[in-house]
NUGU-166592 format. One record per atom (N, C-alpha, C, O): residue number from 1; residue in three letters; x, y, z. Coordinates in steps of 0.2 Angstrom, whole numbers, plus 5000, padded with zeros to 4 digits. Last residue first. Example, Ala and Ser with C-alpha at 12.3 -4.5 7.8 and 13.67 -1.06 7.14 Angstrom:
residues 2
    n  res    xx    yy    zz
    2  SER  5064  4989  5035
    2  SER  5068  4995  5036
    2  SER  5064  5000  5039
    2  SER  5067  5006  5040
    1  ALA  5066  4972  5039
    1  ALA  5062  4978  5039
    1  ALA  5066  4984  5039
    1  ALA  5071  4983  5042
//
This chain:
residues 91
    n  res    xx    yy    zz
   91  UNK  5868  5683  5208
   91  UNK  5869  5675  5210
   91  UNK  5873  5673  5210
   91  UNK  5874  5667  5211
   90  UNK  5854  5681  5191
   90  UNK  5858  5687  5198
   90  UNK  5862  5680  5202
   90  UNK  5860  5674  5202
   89  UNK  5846  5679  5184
   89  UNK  5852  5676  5181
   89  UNK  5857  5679  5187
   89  UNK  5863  5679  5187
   88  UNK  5834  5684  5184
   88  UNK  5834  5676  5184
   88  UNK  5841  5672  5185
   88  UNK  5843  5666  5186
   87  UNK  5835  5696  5179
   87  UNK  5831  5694  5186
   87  UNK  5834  5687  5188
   87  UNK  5837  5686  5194
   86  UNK  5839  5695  5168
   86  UNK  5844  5696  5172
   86  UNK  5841  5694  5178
   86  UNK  5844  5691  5183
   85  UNK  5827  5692  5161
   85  UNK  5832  5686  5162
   85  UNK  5837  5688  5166
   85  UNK  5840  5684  5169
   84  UNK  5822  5703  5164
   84  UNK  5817  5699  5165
   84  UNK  5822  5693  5168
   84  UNK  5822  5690  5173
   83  UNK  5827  5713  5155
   83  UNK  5826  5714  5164
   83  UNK  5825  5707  5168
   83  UNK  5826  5706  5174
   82  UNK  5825  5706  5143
   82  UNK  5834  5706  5146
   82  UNK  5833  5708  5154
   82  UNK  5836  5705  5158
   81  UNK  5812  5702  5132
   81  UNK  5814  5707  5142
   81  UNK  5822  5705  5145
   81  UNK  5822  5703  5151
   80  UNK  5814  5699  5117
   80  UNK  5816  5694  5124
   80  UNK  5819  5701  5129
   80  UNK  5825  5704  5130
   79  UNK  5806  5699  5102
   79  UNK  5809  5701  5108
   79  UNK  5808  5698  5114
   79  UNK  5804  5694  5115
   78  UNK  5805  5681  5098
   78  UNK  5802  5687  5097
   78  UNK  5805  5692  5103
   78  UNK  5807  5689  5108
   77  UNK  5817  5670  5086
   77  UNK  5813  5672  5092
   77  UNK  5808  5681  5093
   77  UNK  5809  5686  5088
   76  UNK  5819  5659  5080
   76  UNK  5819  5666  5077
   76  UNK  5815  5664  5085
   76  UNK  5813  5659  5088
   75  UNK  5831  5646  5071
   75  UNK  5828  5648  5079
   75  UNK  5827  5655  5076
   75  UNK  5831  5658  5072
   74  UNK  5831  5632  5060
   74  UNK  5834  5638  5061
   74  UNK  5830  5641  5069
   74  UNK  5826  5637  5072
   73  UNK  5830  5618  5061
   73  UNK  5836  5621  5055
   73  UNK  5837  5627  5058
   73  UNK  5843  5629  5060
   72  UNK  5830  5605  5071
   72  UNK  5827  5610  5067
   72  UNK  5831  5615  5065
   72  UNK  5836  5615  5068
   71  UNK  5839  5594  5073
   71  UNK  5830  5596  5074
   71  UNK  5827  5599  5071
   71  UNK  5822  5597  5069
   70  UNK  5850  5595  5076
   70  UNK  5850  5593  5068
   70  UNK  5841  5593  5069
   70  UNK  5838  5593  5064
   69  UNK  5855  5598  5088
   69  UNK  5854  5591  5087
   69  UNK  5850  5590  5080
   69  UNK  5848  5584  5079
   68  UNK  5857  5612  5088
   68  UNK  5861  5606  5089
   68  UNK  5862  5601  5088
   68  UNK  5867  5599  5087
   67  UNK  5842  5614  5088
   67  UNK  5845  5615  5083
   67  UNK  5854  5612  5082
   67  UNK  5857  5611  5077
   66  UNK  5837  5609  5101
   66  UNK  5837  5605  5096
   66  UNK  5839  5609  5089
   66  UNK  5836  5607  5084
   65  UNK  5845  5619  5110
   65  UNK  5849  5612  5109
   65  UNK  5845  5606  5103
   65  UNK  5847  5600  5100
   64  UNK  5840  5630  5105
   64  UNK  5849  5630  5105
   64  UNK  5850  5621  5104
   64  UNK  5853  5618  5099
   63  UNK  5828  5626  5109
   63  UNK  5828  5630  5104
   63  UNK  5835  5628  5100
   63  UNK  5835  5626  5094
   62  UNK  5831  5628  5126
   62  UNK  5827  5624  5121
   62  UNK  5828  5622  5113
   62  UNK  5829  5616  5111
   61  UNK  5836  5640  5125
   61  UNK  5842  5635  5128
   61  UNK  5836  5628  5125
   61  UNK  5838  5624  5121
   60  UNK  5823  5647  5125
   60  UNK  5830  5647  5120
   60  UNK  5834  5642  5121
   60  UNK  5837  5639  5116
   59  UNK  5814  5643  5135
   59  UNK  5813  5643  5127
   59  UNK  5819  5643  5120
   59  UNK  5820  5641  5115
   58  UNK  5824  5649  5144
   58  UNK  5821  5641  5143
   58  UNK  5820  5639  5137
   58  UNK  5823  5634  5134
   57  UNK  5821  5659  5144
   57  UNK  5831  5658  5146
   57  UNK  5826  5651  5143
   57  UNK  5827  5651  5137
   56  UNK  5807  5661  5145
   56  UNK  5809  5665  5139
   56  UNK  5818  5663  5138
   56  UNK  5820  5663  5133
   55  UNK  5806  5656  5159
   55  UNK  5802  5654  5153
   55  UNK  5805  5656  5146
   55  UNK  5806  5651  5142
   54  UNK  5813  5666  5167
   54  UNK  5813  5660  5166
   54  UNK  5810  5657  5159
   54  UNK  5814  5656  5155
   53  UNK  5805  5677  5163
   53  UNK  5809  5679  5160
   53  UNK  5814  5673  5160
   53  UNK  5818  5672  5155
   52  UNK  5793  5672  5168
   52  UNK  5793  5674  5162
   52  UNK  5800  5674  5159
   52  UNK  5801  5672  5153
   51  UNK  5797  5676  5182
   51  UNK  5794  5669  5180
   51  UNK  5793  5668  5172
   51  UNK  5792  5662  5170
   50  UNK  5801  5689  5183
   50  UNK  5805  5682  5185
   50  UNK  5803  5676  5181
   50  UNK  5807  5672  5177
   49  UNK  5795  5701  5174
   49  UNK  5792  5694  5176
   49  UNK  5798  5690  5176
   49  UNK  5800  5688  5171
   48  UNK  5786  5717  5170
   48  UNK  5793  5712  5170
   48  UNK  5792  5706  5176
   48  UNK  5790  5707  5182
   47  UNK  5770  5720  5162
   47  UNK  5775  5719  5165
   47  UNK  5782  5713  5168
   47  UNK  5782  5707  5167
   46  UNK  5764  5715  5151
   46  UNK  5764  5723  5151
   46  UNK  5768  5725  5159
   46  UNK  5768  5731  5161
   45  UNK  5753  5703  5156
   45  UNK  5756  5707  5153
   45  UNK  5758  5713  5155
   45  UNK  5755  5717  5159
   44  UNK  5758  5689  5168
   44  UNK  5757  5697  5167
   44  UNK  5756  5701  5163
   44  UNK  5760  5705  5164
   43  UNK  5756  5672  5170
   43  UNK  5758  5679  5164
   43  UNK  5754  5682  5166
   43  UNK  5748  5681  5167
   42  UNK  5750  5662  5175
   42  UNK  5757  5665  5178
   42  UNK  5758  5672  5173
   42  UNK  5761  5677  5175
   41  UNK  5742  5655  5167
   41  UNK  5739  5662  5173
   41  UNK  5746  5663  5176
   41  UNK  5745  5665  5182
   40  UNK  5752  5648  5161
   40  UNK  5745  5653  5158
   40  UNK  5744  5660  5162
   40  UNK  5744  5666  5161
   39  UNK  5766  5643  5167
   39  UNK  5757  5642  5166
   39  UNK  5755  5650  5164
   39  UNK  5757  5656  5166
   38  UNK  5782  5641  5163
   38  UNK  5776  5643  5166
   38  UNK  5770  5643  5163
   38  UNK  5769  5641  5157
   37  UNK  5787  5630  5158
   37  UNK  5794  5634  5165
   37  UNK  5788  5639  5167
   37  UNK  5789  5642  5172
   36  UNK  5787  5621  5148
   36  UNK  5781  5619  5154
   36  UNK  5785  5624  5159
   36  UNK  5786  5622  5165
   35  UNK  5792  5619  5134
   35  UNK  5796  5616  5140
   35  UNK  5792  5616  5148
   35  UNK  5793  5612  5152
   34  UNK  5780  5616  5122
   34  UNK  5781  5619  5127
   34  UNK  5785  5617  5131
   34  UNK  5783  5611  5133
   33  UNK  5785  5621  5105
   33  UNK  5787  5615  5110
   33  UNK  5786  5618  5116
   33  UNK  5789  5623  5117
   32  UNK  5773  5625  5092
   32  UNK  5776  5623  5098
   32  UNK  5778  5621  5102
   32  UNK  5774  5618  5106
   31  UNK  5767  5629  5077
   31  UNK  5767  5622  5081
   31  UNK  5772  5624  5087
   31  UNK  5777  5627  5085
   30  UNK  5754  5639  5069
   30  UNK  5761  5639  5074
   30  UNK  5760  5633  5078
   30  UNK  5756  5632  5081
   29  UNK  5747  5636  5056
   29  UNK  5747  5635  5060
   29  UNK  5756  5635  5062
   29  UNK  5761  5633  5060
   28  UNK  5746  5643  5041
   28  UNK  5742  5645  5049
   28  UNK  5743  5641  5052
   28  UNK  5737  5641  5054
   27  UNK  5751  5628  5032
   27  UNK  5751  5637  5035
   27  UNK  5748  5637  5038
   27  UNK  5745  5631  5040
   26  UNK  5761  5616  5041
   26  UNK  5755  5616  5037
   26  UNK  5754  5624  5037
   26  UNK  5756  5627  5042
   25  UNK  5770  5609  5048
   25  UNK  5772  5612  5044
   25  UNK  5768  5614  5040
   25  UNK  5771  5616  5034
   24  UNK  5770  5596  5059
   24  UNK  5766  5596  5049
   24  UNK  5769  5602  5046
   24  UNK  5771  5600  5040
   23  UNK  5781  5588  5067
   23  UNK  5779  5594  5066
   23  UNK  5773  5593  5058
   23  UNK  5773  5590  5053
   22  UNK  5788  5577  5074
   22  UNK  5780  5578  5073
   22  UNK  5777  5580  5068
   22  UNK  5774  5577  5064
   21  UNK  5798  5579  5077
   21  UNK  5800  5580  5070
   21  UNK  5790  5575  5068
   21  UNK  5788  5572  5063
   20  UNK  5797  5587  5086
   20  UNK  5796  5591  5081
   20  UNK  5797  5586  5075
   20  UNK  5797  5588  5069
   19  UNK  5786  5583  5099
   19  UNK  5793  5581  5097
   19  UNK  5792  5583  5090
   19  UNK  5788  5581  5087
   18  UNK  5776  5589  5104
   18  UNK  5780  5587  5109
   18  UNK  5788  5582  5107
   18  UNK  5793  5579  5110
   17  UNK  5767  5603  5100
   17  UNK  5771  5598  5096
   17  UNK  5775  5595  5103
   17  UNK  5775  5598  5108
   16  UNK  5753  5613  5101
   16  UNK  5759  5610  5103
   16  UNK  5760  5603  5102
   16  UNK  5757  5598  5104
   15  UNK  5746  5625  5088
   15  UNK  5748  5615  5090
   15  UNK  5753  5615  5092
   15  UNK  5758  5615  5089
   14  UNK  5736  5636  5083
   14  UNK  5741  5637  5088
   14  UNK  5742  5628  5090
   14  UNK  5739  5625  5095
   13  UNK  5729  5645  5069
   13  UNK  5731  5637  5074
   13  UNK  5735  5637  5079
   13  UNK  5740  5640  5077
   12  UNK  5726  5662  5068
   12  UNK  5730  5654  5067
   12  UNK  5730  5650  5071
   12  UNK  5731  5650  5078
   11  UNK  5721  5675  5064
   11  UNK  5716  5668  5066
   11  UNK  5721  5663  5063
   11  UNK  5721  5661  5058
   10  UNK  5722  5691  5071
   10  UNK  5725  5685  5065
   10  UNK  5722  5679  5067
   10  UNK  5720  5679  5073
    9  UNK  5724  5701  5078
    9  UNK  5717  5699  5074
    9  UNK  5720  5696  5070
    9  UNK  5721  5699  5064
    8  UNK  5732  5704  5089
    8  UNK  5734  5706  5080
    8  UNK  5729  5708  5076
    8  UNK  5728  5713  5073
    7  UNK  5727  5699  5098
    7  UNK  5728  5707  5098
    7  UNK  5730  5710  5094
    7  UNK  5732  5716  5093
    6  UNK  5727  5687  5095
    6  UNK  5719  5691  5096
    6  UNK  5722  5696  5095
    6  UNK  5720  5700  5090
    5  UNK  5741  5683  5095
    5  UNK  5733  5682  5088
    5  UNK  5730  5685  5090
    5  UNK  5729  5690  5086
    4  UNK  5744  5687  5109
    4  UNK  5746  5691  5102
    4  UNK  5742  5687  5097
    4  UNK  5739  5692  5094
    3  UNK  5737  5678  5115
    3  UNK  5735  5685  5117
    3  UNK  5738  5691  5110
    3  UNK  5735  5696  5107
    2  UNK  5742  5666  5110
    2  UNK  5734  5667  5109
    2  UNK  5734  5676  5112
    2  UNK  5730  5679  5109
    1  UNK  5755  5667  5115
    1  UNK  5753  5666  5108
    1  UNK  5746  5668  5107
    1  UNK  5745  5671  5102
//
């Protein structure tokens, strides 16, 4: 999320939240649930990624279940690498 604000040039808050109904809800800022399935310097850009494409199956399956759970209303996501999650999903 910080590499896409910079290379937007947008200046948003970026808060990770650990239980949403935390959340503020405030503009500019993007609140976050990190599930923790990768670190920082684990990322590649601009190439396809096991460990990435774990994180991205995570995020959603994340997503799925607190909107299940009346958590949160809706799920938007940003393209999601299918190379990446097949990686992960072979087996």
């Amino acid at each position: 999320m910080e590499h896409a604000c910079e290379y937007c040039g947008i200046n948003l808050e970026l808060r990770q939240v650990f239980d949403v109904k935390r959340g503020l809800g405030r503009y500019g800022v993007i609140e976050y649930v990190d599930p923790g399935v990768v670190k920082k310097g684990d990322i590649q850009l601009g190439s396809v990624s096991p460990a990435c494409g774990e994180a991205a199956f995570q995020y959603v399956i994340k997503a799925i279940s607190l909107a299940k759970e009346n958590e949160i209303a809706a799920i938007v996501t940003a393209p999601i690498n299918k190379k990446a999650i097949r990686g992960i999903c072979k087996g």
